[in-house]
LUMRO-10050 format. One line per 10 residues: number of its first residue (from 1); their letters; for each residue y, z, x of N, C-alpha, C. Coordinates in steps of 0.2 Angstrom, whole numbers. Each point is the difference from the previous one (the first is absolute). Layout:
N
NUM> a> Y:Z:X:Y:Z:X:Y:Z:X  ...
END
This chain:
49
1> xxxxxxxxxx> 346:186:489:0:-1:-7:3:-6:-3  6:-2:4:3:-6:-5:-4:-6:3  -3:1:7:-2:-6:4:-8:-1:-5  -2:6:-4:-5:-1:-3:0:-5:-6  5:4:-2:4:-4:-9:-1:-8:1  5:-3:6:1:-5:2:-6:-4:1  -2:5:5:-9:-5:-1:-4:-3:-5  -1:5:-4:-3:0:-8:5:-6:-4  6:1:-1:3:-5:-3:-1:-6:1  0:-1:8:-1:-7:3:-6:-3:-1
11> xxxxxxxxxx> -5:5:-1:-9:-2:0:0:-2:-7  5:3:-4:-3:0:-10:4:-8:3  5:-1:0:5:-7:-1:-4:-4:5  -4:0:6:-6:-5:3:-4:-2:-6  -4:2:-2:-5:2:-5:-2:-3:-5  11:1:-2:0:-4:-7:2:-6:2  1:-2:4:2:-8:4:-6:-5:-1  -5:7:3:-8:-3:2:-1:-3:-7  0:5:-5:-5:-1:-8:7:-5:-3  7:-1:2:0:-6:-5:0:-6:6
21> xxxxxxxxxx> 0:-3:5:-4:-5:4:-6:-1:-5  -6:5:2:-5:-1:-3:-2:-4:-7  5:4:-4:0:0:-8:6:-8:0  1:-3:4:4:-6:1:-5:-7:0  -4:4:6:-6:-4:2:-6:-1:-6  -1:5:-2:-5:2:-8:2:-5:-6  7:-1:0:2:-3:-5:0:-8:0  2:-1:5:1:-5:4:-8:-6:-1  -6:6:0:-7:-2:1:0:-1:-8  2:6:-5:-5:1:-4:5:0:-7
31> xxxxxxxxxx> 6:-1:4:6:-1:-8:-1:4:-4  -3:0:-7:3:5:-4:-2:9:-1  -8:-2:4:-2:8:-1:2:3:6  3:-1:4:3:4:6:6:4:-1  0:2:-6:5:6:-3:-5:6:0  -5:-3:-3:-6:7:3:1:3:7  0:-4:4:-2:3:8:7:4:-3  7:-3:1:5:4:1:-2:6:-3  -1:2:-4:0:6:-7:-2:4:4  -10:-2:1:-6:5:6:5:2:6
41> xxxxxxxxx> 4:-5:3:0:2:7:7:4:-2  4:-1:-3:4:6:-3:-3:6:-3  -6:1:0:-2:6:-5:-3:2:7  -3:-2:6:-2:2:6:6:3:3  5:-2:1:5:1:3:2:7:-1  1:0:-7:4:7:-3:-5:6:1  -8:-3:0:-5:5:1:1:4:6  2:-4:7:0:-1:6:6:8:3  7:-4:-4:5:4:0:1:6:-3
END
């Protein structure tokens, strides 16, 4: 049970590493409208969990 918790925590915090890397990378490309991505890939996120 806790080895499960742990997993899940460690995958949501991989995840979230992944989508702001990405949203780093998005901004980097496209500057001001890459608060969008953030927002969508936050609203996927919380879909997810």
């Amino acid at each position: 049970m806790v080895r499960w918790l742990l997993l899940i925590i460690s995958t949501k915090q991989w995840i979230l590493m992944k989508i702001c890397k990405i949203d780093a990378m998005k901004r980097e490309m496209e500057g001001e409208g890459a608060w969008r991505h953030k927002t969508l890939a936050e609203l996927k996120l919380q879909m997810m969990l």
